[in-house]
C-alpha positions as CSV (number, residue, x, y, z in Angstrom):
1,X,-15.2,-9.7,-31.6
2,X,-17.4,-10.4,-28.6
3,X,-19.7,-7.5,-27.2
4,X,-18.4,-6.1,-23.5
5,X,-21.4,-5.9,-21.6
6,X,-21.7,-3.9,-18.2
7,X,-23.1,-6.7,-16.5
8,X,-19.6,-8.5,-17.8
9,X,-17.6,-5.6,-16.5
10,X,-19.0,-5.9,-12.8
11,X,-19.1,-10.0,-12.9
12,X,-15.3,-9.8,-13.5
13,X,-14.6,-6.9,-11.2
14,X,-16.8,-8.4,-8.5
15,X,-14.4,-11.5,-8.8
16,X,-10.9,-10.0,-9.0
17,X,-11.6,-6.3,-7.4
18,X,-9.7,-4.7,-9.9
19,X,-10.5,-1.8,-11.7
20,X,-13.4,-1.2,-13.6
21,X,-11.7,0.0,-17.0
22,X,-8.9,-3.0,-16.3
23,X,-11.8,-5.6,-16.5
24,X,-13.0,-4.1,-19.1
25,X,-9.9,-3.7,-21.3
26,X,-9.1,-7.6,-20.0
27,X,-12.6,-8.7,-21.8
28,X,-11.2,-7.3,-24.7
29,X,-8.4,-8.6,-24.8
30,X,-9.5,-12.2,-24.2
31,X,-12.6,-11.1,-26.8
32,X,-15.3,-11.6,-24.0
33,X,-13.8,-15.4,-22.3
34,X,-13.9,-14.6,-18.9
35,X,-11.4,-16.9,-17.1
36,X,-9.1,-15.4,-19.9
37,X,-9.5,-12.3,-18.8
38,X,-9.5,-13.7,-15.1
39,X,-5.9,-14.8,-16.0
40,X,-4.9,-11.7,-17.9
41,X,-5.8,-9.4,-14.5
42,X,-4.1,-11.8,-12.6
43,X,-0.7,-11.5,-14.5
44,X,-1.0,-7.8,-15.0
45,X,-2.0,-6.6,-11.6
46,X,-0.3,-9.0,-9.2
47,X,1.9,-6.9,-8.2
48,X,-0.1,-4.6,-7.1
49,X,-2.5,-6.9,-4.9
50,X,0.8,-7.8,-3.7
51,X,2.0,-4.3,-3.1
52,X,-1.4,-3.5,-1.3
53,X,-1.0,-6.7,1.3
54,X,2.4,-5.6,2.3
55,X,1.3,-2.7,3.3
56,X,1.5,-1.7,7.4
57,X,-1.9,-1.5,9.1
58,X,-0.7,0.6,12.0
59,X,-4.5,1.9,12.7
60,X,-7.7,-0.2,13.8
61,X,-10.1,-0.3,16.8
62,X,-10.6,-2.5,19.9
63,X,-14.0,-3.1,20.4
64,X,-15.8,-5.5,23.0
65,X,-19.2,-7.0,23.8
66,X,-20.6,-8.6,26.5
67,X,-23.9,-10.8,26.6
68,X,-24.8,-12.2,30.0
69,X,-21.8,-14.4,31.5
70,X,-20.1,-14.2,27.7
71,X,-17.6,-11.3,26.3
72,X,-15.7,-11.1,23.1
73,X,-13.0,-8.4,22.6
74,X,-11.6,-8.0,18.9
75,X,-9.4,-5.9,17.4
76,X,-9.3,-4.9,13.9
77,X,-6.9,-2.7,11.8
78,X,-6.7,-0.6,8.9
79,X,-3.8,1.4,7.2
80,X,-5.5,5.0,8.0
81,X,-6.9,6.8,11.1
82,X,-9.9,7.9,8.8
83,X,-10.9,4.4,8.7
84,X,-11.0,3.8,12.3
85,X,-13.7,6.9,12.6
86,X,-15.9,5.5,9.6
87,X,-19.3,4.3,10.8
88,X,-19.4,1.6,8.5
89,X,-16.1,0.0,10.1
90,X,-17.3,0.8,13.4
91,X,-20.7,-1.0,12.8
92,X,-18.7,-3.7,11.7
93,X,-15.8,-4.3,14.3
94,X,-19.0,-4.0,16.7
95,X,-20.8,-6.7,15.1
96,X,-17.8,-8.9,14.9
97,X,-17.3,-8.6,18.6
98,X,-20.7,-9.6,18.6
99,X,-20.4,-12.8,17.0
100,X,-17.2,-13.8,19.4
101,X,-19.4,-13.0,22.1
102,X,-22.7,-15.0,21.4
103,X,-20.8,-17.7,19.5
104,X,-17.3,-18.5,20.9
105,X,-15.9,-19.4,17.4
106,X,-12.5,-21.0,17.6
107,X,-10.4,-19.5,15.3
108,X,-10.5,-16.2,12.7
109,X,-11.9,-19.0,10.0
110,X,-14.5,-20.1,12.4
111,X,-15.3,-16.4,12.7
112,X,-15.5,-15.6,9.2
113,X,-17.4,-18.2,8.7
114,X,-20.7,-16.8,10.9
115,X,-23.5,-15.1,9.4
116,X,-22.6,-11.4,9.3
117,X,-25.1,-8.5,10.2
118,X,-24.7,-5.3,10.4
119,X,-26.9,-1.8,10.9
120,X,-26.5,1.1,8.6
């Protein structure tokens, strides 16, 4: 039997965002092969990932920015109001408007592909 490291336990959690005891339980049972245990998660938690993207996100913020001549508007939801009054998710809908502002991308892929910043 292969030893579960820590450093193990986040690599697989950073990759599938499931739970921290479910990643670890996975690399057990596929006795430390990680794309095993990749595929294990998969199987046993899809239906939650899909439960969690069918969710309504009914909440969100409309933020704009405008740099000389140049504007971007964006609006971005979440499932809660408590969200919406989170610095963090305020920093960040501001910074996205940002980057539609100073960089015109095309499309939400365009977007997400800029380099991100944000304060705090």
């Amino acid at each position: 039997m292969a030893a579960i490291t820590a450093s193990m336990v986040g690599e697989l959690r950073a990759k599938t965002d499931a739970p921290m005891m479910e990643c670890k339980k996975a690399l057990t049972e596929a006795d430390g092969n990680m794309e095993k245990a990749e595929e294990l998660l998969r199987i046993k938690l899809g239906n939650k990932a899909g439960k969690a993207a069918g969710r309504i996100t009914a909440e969100g913020v409309v933020t704009a920015f405008v740099d000389g001549a140049a504007g971007g508007m964006i609006e971005i939801n979440c499932e809660t109001d408590f969200v919406t009054k989170n610095d963090s998710f305020l920093a960040m809908a501001n910074a996205a408007a940002m980057l539609v502002a100073k960089n015109n991308p095309a499309d939400i892929a365009a977007l997400g592909a800029l380099a991100y910043e944000q304060d705090g």
